[in-house]
N, C-alpha and C positions, 0 to 999 in steps of 0.2 A: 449498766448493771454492775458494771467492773468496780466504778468508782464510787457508787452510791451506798451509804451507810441504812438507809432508811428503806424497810421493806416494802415499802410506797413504792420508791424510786425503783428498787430493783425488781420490782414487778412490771412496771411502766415499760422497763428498759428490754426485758422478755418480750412484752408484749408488739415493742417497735420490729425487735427484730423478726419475730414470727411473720407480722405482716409485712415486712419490706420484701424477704424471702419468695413469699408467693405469689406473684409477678413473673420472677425469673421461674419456677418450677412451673406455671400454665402456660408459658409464651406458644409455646408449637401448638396450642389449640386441639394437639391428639388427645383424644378421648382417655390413654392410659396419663397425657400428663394432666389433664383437668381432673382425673381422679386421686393421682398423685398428690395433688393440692390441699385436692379436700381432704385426704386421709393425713394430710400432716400438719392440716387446718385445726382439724377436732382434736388430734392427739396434743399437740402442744397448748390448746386451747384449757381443755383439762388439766390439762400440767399445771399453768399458769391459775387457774382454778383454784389448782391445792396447796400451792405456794401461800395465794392468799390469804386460803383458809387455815393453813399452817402459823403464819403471822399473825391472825387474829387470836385464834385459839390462844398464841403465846402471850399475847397483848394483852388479852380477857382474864388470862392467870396472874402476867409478874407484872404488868402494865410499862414492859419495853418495848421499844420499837425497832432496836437497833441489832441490826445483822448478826452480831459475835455476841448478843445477850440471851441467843436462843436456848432456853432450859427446861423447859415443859416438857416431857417424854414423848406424848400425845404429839405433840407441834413436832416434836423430831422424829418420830416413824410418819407421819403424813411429808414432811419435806421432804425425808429419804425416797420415799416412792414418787416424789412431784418430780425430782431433780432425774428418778431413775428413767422415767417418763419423758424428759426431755433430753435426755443423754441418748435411752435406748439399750439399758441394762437392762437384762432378764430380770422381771418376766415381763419385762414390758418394752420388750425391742421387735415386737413385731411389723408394726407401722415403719423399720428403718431401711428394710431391704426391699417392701411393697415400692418406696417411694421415690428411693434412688437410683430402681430401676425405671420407673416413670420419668424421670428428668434427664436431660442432657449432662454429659462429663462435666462443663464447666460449674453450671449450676450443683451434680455430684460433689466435686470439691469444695466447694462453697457451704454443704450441708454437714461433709463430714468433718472440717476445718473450724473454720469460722464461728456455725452455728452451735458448735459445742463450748464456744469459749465463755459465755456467759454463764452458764446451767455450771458450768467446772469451776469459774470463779465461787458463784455461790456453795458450792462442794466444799472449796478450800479453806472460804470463812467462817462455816459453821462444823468443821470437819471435830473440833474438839468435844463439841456437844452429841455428837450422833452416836448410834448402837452399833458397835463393831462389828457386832455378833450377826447381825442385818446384812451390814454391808459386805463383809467377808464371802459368806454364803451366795449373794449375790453377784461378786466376783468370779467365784469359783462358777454358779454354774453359767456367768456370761462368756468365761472363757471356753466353756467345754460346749455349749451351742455353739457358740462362735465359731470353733473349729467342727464342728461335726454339721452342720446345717452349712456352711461351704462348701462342703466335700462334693456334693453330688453337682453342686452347679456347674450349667455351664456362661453364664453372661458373666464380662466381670464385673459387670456395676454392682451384683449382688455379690459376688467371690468376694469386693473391695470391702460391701455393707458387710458381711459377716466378718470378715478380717479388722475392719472396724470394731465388735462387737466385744471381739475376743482382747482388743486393746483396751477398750474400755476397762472390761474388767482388772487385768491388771493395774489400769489409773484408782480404782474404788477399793483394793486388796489394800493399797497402801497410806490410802488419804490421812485418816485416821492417824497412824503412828509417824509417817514424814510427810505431810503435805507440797512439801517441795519438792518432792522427788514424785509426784503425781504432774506437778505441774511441766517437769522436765521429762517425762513420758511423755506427756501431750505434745509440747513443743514439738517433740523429736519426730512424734508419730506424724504430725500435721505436715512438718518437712517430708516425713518421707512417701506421704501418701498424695501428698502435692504433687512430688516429683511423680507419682506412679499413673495419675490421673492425668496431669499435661503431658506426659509422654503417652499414653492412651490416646488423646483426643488429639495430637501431630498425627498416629499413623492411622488415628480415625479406624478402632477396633475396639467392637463392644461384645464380639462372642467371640471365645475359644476358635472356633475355626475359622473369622478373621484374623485373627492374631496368628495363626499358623503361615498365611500366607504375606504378613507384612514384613519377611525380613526383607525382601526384594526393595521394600521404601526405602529404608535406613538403617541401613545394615549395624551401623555403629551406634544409634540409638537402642537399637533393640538390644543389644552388647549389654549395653549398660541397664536398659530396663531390669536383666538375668540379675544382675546384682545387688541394685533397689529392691527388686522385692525379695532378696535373702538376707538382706539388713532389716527389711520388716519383717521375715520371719525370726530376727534376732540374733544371727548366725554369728561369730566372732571371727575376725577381727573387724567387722562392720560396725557404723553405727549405731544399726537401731540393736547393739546386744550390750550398749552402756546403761541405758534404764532396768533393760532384765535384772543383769548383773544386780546393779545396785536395790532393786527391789528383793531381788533372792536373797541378798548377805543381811537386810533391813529387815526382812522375816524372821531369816535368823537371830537375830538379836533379840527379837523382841517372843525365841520359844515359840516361834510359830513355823517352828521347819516342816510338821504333815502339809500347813498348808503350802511353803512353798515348794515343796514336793510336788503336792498334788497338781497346782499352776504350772509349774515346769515342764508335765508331763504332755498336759492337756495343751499348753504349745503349738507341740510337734503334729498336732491333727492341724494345726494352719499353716505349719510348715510344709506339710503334705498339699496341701492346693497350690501354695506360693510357689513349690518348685514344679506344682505343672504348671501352672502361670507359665516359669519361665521356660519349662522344657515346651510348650507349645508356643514361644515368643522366639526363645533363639538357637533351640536344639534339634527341632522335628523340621524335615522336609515334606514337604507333602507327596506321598508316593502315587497318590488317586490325582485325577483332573479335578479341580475345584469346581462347584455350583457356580461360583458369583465373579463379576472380570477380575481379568489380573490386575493386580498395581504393581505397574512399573516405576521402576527407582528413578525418583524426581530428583535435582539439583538444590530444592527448594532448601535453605537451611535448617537447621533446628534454629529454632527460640534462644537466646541467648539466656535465657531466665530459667528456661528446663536445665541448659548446662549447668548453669548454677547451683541449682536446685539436685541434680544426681549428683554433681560434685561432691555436694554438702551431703546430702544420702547416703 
């Protein structure tokens, strides 16, 4: 999809990875992940759908086929909702938390990584033609779901999908006026949610009151989790508060300071889960006897690749 100029191709290219995906999201045979499947079966299926139907429409008008020639109005409010659709931009990010609570962490990271990189290429190269006015709106309210529809959770597969959400947004607020500086949000964000996700799936914690009791594994992984995810809530002097940064001063310039006002604000509602995240990862002791066995501190090492990876975080 990346490299293909021809709406053919990068429809083709969607369509490999949808299905290569769902394999890995039904493996466990659980009823929640064989539903999981199918609900990210149909949704991206749709998507893929209107992609199509978006390049013909343009086809049928200017009689292009080529990626960067898209100008037909019509073809570009159907793409923006195809691409919203396979991203998981409000309003059509419902199917992202259903399904990556359905799936296992590594498969998790695979979905919110990886499987965005294509839907975001096609973002990038048609970002000149699209209605800002759309996409802005969209932004804004995928940030402020994103942070308000986390709040109450407790699993973090879903805390990570809405934290995902709220990132999105931010990548679609700026597509439009610096496409690069969407693409270096993603990057950043995919680093640091890698890191958050393999350090998850080492102390093997998928709910809040797991996670309360795993500083006894890894005492020094957990350490560093607290930090990872205050760099995805964008904190300074972290990493993940150099795309902020540079999206809020890019607003500005381009007179759009309410909006980066308003994004700024709406943040701090995913800041608010991120630091229980980590006050339940490496601040709280558990004062009650726990439901489930204890985990005693293993020898076993971390991953060389998690260290990396928080490092880089």
């Amino acid at each position: 999809t990346i490299s293909s100029n021809h709406w053919v191709m990068a429809w083709t290219g969607l369509e490999i990875n949808t299905l290569a995906i769902l394999p890995l999201i039904s493996k466990s045979h659980h009823p929640r992940a064989i539903e999981a499947a199918t609900k990210y079966f149909l949704v991206q299926a749709a998507a893929s759908a209107l992609v199509l139907f978006s390049s013909m429409t343009n086809a049928w008008h200017t009689g292009q086929w080529d990626i960067t020639q898209l100008t037909h109005p019509v073809s570009c409010l159907i793409l923006t909702s195809a691409i919203a659709m396979k991203l998981g931009l409000v309003p059509f990010h419902f199917w992202f938390p259903e399904v990556l609570q359905g799936s296992p962490l590594t498969t998790g990271l695979l979905l919110s990584t990886i499987m965005k990189l294509p839907p975001m290429a096609l973002l990038f190269m048609t970002s000149p033609s699209l209605n800002p006015t759309l996409l802005t709106t969209m932004a804004i309210l995928s940030t402020a779901l994103g942070g308000w529809m986390g709040l109450n959770q407790t699993q973090t597969r879903k805390i990570l999908a809405f934290s995902s959400i709220s990132h999105l947004g931010w990548m679609a607020i700026i597509v439009i006026y610096n496409p690069k500086l969407t693409l270096l949000n993603f990057y950043l964000y995919a680093l640091m949610t890698s890191t958050v996700f393999l350090t998850l799936n080492s102390i093997k914690a998928l709910k809040l009151s797991t996670l309360m009791t795993t500083w006894t594994k890894a005492p020094a992984l957990n350490t560093m989790l607290l930090l990872t995810l205050l760099s995805l809530a964008g904190l300074p002097p972290l990493t993940g508060f150099l795309p902020k940064w540079l999206i809020i001063q890019e607003l500005t310039k381009q007179d759009m300071a309410p909006a980066a006002t308003i994004i700024s604000l709406l943040s701090l509602l995913g800041l608010f889960f991120y630091l229980r995240l980590a006050y339940c990862a490496t601040i709280t002791l558990p004062p009650h006897t726990t439901n489930h066995m204890k985990l005693w501190y293993t020898n076993k090492p971390t991953s060389i690749l998690v260290a990396i990876l928080t490092t880089m975080s």
